[in-house]
C-alpha positions as CSV (number, residue, x, y, z in Angstrom):
1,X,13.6,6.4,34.3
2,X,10.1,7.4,34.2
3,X,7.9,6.7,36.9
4,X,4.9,4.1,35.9
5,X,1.6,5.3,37.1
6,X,-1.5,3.4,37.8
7,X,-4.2,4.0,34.4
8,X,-7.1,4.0,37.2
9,X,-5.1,6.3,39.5
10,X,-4.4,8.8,36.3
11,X,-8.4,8.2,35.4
12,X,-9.6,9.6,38.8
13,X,-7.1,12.3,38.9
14,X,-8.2,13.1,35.9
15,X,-12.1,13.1,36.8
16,X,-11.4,15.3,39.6
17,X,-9.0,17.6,37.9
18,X,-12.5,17.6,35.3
19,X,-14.8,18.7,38.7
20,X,-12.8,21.1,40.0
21,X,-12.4,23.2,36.4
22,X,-16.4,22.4,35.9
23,X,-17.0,25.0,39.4
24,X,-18.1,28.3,37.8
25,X,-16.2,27.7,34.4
26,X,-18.3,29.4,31.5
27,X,-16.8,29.1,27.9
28,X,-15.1,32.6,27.6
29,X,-13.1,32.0,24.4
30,X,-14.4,34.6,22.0
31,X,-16.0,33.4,18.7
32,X,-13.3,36.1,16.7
33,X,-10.5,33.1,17.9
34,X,-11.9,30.0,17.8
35,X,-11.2,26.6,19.4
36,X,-9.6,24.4,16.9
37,X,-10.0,21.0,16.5
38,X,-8.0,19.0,13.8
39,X,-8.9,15.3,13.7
40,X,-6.4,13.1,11.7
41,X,-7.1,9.4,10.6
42,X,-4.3,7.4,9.9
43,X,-4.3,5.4,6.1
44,X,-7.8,6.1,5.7
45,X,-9.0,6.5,1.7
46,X,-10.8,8.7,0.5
47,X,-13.7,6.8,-0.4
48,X,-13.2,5.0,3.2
49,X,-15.8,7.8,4.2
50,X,-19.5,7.6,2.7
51,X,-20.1,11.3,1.7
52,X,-16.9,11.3,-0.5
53,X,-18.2,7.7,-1.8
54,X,-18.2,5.2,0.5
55,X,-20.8,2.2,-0.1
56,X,-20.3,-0.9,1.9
57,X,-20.1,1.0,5.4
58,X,-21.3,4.4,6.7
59,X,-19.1,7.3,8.6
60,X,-22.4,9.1,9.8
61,X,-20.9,11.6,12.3
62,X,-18.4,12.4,9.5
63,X,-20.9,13.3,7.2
64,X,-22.9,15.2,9.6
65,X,-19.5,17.2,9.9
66,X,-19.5,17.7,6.1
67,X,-23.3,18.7,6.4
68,X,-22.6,21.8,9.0
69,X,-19.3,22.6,6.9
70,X,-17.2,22.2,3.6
71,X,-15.7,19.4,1.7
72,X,-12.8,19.9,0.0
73,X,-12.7,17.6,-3.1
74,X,-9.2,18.4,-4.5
75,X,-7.6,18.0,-0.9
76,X,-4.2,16.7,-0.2
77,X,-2.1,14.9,2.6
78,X,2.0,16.3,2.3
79,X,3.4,12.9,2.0
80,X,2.5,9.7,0.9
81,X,3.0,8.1,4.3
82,X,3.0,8.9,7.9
83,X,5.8,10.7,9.5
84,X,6.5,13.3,6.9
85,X,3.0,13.9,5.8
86,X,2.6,15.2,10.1
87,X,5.7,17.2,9.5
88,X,4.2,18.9,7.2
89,X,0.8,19.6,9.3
90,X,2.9,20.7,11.8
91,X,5.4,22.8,9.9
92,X,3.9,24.5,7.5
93,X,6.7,23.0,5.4
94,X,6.6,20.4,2.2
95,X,8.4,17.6,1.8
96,X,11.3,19.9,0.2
97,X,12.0,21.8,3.4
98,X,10.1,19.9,6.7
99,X,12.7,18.2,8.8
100,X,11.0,14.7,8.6
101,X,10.9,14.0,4.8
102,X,10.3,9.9,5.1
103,X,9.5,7.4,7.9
104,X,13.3,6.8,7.7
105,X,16.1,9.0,7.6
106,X,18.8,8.6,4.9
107,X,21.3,10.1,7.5
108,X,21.5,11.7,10.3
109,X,18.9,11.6,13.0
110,X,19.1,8.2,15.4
111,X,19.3,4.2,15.1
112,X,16.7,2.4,17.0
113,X,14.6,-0.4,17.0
114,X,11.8,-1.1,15.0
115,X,10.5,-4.9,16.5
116,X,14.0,-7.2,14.8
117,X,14.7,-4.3,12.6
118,X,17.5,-1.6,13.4
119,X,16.5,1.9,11.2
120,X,17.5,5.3,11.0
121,X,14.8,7.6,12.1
122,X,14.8,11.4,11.8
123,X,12.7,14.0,14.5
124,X,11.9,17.5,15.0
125,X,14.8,19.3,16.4
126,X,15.0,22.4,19.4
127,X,14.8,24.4,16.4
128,X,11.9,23.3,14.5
129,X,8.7,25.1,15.4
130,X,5.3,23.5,15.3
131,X,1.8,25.4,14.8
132,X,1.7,24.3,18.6
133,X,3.9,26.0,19.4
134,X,2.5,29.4,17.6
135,X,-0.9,28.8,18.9
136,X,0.6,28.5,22.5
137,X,2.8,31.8,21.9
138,X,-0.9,33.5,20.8
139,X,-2.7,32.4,24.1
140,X,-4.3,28.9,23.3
141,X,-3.9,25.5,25.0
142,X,-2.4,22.8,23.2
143,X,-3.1,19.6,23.4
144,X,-2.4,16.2,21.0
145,X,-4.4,13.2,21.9
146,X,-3.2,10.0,19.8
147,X,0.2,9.4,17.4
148,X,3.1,11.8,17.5
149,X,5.8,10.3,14.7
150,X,7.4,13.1,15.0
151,X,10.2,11.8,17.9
152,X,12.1,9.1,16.5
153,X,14.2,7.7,18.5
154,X,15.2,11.1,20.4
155,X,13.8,11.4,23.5
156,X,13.9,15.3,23.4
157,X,11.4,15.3,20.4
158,X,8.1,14.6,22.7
159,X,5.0,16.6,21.8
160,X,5.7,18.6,25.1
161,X,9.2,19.5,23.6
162,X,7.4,21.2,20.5
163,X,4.6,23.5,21.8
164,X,2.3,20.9,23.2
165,X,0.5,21.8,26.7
166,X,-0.6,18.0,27.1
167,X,-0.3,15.0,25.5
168,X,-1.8,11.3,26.1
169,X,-0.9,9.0,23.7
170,X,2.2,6.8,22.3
171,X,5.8,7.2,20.9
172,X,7.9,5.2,18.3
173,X,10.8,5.2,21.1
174,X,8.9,3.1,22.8
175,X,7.1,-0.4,21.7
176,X,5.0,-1.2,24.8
177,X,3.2,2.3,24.3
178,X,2.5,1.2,20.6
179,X,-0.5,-0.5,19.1
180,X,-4.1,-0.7,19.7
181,X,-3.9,-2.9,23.2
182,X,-0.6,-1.0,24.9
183,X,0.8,-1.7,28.3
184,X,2.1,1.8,28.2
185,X,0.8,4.9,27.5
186,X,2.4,8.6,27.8
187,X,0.9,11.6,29.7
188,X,3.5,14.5,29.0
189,X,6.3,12.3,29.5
190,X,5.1,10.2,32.3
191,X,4.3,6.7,31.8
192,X,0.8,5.4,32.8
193,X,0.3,1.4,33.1
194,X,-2.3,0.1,31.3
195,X,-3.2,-2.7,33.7
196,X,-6.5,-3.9,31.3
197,X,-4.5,-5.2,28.3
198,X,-0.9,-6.8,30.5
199,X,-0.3,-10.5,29.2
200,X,-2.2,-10.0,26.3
201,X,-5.2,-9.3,27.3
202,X,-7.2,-7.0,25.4
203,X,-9.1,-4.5,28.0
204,X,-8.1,-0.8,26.8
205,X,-8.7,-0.4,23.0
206,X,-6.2,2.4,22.1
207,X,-8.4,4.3,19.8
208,X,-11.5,4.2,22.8
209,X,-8.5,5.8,25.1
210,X,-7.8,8.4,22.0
211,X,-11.3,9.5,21.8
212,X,-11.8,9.3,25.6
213,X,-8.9,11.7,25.9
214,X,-10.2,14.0,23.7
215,X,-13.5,14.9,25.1
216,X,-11.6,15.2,28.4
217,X,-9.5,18.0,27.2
218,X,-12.1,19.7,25.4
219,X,-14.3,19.8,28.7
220,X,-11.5,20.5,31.3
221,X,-10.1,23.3,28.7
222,X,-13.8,24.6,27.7
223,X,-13.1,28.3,30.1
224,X,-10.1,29.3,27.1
225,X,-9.2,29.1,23.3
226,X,-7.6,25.7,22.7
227,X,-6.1,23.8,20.3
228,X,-6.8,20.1,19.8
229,X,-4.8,17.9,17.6
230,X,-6.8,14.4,18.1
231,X,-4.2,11.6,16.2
232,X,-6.3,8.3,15.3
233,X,-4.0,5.2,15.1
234,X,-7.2,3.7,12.5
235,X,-8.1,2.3,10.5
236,X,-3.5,1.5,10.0
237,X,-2.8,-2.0,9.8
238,X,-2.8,-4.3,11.9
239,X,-6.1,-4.8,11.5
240,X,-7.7,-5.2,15.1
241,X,-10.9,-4.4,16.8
242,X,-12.9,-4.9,19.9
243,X,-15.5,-5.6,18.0
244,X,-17.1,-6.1,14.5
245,X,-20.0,-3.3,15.3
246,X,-22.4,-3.3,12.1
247,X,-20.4,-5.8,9.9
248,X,-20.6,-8.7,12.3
249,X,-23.4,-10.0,10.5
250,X,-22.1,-9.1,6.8
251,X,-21.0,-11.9,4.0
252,X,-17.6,-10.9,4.1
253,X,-14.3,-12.0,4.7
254,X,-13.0,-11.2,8.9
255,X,-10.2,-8.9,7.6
256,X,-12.9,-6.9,6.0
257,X,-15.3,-6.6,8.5
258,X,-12.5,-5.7,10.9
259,X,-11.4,-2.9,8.6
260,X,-15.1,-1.5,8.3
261,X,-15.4,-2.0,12.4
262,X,-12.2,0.1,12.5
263,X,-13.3,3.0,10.4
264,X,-16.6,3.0,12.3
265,X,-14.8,3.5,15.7
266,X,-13.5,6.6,13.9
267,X,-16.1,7.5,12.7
268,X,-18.1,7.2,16.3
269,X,-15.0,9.1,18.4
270,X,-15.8,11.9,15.8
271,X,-19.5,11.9,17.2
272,X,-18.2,12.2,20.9
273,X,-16.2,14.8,20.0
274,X,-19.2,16.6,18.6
275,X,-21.4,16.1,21.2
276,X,-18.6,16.7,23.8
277,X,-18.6,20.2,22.2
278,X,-22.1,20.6,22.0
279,X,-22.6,19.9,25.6
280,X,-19.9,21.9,26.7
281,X,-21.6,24.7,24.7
282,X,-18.5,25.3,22.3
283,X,-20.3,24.1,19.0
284,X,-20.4,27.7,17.4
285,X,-16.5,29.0,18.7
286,X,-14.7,25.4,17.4
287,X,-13.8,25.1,13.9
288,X,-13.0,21.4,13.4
289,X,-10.8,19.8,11.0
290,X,-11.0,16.4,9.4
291,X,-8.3,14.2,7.5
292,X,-6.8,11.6,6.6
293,X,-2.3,11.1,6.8
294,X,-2.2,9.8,3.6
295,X,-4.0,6.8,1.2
296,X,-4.7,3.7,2.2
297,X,-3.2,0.2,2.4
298,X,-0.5,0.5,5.3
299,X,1.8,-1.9,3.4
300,X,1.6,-3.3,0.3
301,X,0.5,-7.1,1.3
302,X,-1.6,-9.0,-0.3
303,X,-4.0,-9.5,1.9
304,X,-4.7,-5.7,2.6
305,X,-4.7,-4.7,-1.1
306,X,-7.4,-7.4,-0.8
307,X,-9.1,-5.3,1.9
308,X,-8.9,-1.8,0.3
309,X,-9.4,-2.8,-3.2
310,X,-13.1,-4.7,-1.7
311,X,-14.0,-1.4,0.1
312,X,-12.4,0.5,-3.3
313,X,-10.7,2.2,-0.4
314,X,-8.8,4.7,-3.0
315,X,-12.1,5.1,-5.7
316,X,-10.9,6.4,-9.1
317,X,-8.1,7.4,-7.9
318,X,-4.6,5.8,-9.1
319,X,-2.2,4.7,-6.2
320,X,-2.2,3.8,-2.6
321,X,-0.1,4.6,0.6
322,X,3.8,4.8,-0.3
323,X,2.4,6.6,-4.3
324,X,2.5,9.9,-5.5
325,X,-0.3,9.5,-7.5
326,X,-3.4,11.0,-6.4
327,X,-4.3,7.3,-4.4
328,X,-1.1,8.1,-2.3
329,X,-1.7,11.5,-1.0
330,X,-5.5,12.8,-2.0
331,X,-7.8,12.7,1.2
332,X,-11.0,13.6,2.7
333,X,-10.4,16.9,4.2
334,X,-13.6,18.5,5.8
335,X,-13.8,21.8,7.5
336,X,-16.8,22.7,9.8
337,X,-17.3,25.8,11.7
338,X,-21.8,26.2,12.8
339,X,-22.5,30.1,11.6
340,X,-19.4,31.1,10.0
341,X,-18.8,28.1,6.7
342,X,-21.7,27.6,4.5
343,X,-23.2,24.2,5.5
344,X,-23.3,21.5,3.6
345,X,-21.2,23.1,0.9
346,X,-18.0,22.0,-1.1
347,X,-14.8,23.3,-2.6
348,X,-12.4,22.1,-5.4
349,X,-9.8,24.6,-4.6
350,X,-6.1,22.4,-4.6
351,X,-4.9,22.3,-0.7
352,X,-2.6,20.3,1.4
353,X,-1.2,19.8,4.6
354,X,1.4,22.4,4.9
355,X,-1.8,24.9,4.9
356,X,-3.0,24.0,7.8
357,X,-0.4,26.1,9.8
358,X,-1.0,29.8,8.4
359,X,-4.3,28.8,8.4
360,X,-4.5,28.2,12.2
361,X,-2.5,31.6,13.4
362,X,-4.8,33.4,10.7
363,X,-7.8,31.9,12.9
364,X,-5.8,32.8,16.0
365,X,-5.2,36.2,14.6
366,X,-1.3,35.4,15.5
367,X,1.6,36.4,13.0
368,X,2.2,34.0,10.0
369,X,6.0,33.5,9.8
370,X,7.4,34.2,6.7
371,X,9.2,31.4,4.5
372,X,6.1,28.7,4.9
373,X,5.1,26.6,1.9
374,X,1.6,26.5,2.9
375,X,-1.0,29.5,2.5
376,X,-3.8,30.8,4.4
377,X,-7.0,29.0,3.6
378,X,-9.2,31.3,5.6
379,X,-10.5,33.2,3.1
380,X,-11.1,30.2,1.2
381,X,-12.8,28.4,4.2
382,X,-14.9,31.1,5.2
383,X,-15.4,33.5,2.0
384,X,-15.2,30.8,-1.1
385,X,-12.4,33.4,-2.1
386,X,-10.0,31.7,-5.0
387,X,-6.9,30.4,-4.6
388,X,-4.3,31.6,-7.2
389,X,-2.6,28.5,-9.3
390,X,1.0,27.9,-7.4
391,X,2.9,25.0,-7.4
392,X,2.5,22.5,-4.3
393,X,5.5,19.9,-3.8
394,X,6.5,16.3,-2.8
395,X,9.2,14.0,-2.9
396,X,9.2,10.5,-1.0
397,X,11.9,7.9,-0.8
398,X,10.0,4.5,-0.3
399,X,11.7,3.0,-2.4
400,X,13.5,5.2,-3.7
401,X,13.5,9.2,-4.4
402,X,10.6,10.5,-6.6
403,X,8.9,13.5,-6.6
404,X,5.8,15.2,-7.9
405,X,4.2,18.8,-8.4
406,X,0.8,20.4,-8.8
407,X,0.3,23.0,-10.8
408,X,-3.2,24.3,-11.7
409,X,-4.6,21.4,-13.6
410,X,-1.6,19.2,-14.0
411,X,0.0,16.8,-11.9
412,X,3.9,15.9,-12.6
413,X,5.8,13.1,-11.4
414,X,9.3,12.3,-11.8
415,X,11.1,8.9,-10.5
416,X,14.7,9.7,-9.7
417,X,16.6,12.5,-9.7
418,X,16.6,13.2,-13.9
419,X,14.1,10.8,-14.7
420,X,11.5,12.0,-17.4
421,X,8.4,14.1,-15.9
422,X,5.1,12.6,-16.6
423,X,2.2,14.8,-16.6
424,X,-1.1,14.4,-16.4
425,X,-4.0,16.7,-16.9
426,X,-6.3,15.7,-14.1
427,X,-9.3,18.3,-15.6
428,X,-9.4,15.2,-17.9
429,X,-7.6,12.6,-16.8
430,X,-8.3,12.2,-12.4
431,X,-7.2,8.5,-12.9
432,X,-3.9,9.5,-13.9
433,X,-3.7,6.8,-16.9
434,X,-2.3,9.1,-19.9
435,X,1.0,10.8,-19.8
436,X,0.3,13.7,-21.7
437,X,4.2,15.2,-21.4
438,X,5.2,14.7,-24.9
439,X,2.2,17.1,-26.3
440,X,3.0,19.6,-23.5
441,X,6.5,20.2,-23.9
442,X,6.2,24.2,-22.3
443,X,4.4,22.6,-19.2
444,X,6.7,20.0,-18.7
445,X,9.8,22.4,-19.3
446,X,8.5,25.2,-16.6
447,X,7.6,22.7,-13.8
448,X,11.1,21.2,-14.6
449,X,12.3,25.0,-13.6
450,X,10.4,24.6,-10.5
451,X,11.8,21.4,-9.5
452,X,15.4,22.5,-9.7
453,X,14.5,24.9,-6.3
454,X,11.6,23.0,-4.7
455,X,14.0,21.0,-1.9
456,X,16.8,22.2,-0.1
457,X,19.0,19.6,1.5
458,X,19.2,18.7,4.9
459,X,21.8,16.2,7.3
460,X,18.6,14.0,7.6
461,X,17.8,14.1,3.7
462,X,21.1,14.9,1.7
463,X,20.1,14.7,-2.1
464,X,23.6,12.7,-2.8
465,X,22.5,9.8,-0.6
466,X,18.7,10.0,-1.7
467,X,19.9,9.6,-5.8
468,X,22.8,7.5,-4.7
469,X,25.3,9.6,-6.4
């Protein structure tokens, strides 16, 4: 059993581990390999942050991260929900070939609980290698701050089991180290006790212990190349905050001004991580990352459609959480590097998730296994340099198996396993309302060629049980 630890014991070991690292440590990482920071959200929209669209609230130290770097307006999550769409940031992999393809497992993988509920959950296996791990091969130190997913219910799945130097956050194996007031809280694999929030009081805001977390790391790690991998638990449902911050005051109904105080914790963890950087004097050797898991609406109640529909959480786009439609899976996805990106700039190159991995070793100037779905954006990022048309891939089984494909300008999906292919041209069409298959019958016939070798099967994912044939 793991051995529960004090929080304010781990705090000051942790402030003194800080003051020892602090005497005569210089930032030595060169600029030619970067820090790298990748921030994640978790079922925030698109236009949940003000410079995509945003109205009703503002995400100010977001947008001053867009205004030192690029935004990506064609950008893409790798699954329409969370386990498999972090799979896929990790891997390099889509949804045809990651090892976590759903939040549940068709087979294989483990039974555990989920509150009443008994599930199948699939994780990340001894063989499975993460970009953490590459970065950690190439010199850096890794750390993940926040939600894993990635373990199931398979206590050999931990972020320290898959390339991870440190971790402080929470696992689904275990339910007191879950939610935004835990009683639990992992550090590697050690169990701290969160003293502040035991019978139900609310002392320790997860997200606050998130952010808090990160700038620790970046300041005890500022003397080396790192790798930061900061996993927000907001704005996800429940819908819970400390405090209502700027919408106290607002006309509007409490689940909405919790929603908009929960996107401005974000938003503010993303300023102390800025200005954690800056004062460690790292601002021009990090790039940073930001992005959103997937759409939004964590589940499809009424009372959060409610929600994201009043903050037009998803804008023009057709879909939410659980869709394959661009409301499912297109995010904010903001890149910012001080001297090296052209600031304030944007980019409507197609990416997604499974880039992120070549991406990183090409800013590590590490190796880029072969056999990766995802491409190097670096020249993209740094150069504007085009992106060729290819296809990028998903499938998703909530609640069933469907599937879609980009391709240049068209987006396919296909519900079931020989269901007909709508397309879409989204030069002309971003809402997705016309299926335009029937007057492109060549289109439709080569991505139907594609789609015959996009997935491979797995024990986790067998095609047989997906179709249920």
């Amino acid at each position: 059993m793991n051995r529960v630890t004090s929080r304010r014991d781990f705090v000051k070991l942790s402030l003194a581990a800080v003051s020892a690292s602090a005497l005569g440590a210089t930032p030595s990482a060169s600029a030619e390999r970067p820090n790298i920071v990748f921030i994640l959200a978790d079922d925030l929209g698109i236009n949940d942050v003000s410079v995509y669209g945003q109205k009703k609230f503002r995400t100010p130290h977001i947008d001053e991260l867009a205004s030192r770097g690029v935004r990506f307006t064609d950008a893409h999550a790798g699954a329409p929900v969370c386990a498999p769409s972090r799979s896929t940031l990790m891997s390099g992999l889509h949804t045809g070939h990651t090892r976590v393809r759903g939040n549940f497992a068709l087979a294989g993988g483990h039974v555990g609980s989920k509150g009443d509920q008994k599930v199948r959950r699939a994780n990340i296996l001894p063989e499975d290698r993460t970009v953490a791990d590459y970065l950690k091969q190439a010199g850096y130190h890794t750390g993940l701050m926040g939600k894993w997913h990635l373990d199931g219910y398979d206590p050999g799945a931990t972020p320290t089991d898959h390339g991870f130097d440190e971790f402080k956050g929470w696992l689904v194996q275990n339910g007191k180290s879950q939610g935004y007031w835990p009683t639990e809280y992992y550090h590697e694999k050690e169990l701290i006790h969160i003293h502040e929030n035991d019978d139900d009081h609310r002392g320790r805001y997860e997200t606050e212990l998130c952010i808090e977390d990160s700038c620790d790391f970046i300041r005890r790690n500022a003397a080396k190349p790192f790798f930061l991998y900061m996993a927000y638990s907001n704005p996800h449902s429940p819908y819970l905050s400390p405090t209502l911050g700027s919408a106290a005051g607002a006309p509007w109904d409490r689940d909405e001004k919790t929603y908009a105080s929960m996107s401005e914790f974000l938003d503010q963890g993303v300023g102390s991580v800025l200005r954690t950087l800056k004062e460690s004097n790292l601002e021009r050797n990090t790039i940073v990352f930001f992005a959103s898991d997937n759409g939004p609406r964590s589940e499809p109640t009424e009372q959060q459609t409610k929600v994201v529909n009043f903050f037009d959480s998803n804008g023009i786009y057709r879909g939410y959480k659980r869709d394959l439609y661009e409301g499912g899976i297109r995010e904010p996805f903001i890149v910012s590097w001080p001297g090296k990106i052209t600031p304030g700039s944007t980019n409507n190159t197609p990416i997604y998730f499974p880039d992120f991995l070549p991406t990183a070793l090409s800013l590590a100037h590490a190796s880029i296994p072969k056999g990766l779905d995802g491409i190097d954006l670096t020249p993209t990022i740094l150069h504007r340099t085009p992106v060729k048309d290819r296809f990028l891939y998903w499938e998703a089984y909530e609640p069933s198996f469907f599937q879609a494909v980009r391709w240049g300008k068209w987006k396919a999906v296909r519900f079931h396993r020989e269901g007909p292919v709508e397309l879409y041209d989204l030069s002309a069409d971003i809402s997705e309302k016309n299926n335009v298959a029937d007057a492109n019958p060549s289109v439709v016939a080569r991505i139907e060629e594609y789609l015959r070798t996009a997935r491979a099967d797995s024990a986790e994912y067998p095609l047989a049980a997906a179709t249920g044939q």
